[in-house]
C-alpha positions as CSV (number, residue, x, y, z in Angstrom):
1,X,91.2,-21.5,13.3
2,X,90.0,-25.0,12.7
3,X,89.4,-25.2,9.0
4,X,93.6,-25.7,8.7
5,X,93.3,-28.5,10.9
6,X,91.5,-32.6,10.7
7,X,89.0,-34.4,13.1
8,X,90.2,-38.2,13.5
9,X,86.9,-39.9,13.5
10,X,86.6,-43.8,15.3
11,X,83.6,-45.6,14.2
12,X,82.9,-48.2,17.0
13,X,79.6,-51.2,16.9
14,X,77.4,-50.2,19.5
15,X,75.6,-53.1,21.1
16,X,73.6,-51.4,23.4
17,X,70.7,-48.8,21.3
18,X,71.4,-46.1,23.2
19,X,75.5,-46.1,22.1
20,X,74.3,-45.7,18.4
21,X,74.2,-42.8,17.6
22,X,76.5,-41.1,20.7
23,X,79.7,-40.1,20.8
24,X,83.1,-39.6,22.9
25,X,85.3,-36.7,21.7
26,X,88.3,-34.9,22.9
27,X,88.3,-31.5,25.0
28,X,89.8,-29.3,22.2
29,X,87.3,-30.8,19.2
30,X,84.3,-30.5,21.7
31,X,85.5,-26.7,22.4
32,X,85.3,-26.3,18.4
33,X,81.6,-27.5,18.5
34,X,80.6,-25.3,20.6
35,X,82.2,-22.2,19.4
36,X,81.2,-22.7,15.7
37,X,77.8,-22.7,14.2
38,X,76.6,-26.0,14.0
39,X,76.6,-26.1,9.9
40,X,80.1,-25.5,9.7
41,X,80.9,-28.6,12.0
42,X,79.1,-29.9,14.3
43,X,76.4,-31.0,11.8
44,X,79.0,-33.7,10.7
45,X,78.9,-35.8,14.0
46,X,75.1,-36.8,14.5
47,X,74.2,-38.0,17.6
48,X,74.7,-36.6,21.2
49,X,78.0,-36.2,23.5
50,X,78.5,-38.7,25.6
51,X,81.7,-37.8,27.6
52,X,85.0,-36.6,26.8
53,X,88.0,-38.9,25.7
54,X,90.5,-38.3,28.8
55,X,94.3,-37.4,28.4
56,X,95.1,-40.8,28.1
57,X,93.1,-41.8,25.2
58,X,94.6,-38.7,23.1
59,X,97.9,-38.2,21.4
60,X,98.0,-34.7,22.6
61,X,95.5,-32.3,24.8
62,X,94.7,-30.5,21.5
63,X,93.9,-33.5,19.7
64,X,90.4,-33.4,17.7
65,X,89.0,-36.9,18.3
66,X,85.7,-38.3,17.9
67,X,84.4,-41.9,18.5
68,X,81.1,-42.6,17.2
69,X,78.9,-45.7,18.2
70,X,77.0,-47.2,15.0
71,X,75.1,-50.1,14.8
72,X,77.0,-53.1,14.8
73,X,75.4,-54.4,12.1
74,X,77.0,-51.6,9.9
75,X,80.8,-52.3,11.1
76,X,80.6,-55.9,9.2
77,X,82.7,-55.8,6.1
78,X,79.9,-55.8,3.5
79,X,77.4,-53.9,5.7
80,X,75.2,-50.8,5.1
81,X,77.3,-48.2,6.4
82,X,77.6,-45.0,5.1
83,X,80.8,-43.6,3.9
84,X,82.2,-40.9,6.6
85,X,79.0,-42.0,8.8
């Protein structure tokens, strides 16, 4: 069940537009999307997938990681970013 367990979320500034707005995630949390209706979890992560965070990039295989590209302009301290965005 994944409701006992937490997402680590990366925010990273996107340069390029077509970053914002994507994200990489590990194998097991992109599993959990796909298995669960997207208003229980997969509504959190806006955006598209674009790849999967290989086994080196992850503490463990059943690591939930995402890493979302935002604007870089919401990264600077001060910025408009969103909380959890």
């Amino acid at each position: 069940m994944w409701s006992s367990r937490s997402a680590t979320r990366l925010r990273c500034a996107a340069r390029a537009s077509p970053c914002v707005r994507a994200y990489y995630i590990s194998p097991a949390l992109s599993a959990l999307l796909r298995g669960i209706p997207a208003d229980e979890l997969a509504d959190r992560y806006p955006g598209h997938q674009a790849g999967l965070i290989g086994a080196a990039g992850l503490p463990s295989p059943d690591s939930l990681v995402i890493v979302v590209g935002r604007p870089a302009a919401a990264m600077s301290p001060g910025g408009p970013a969103a909380p959890g965005r």
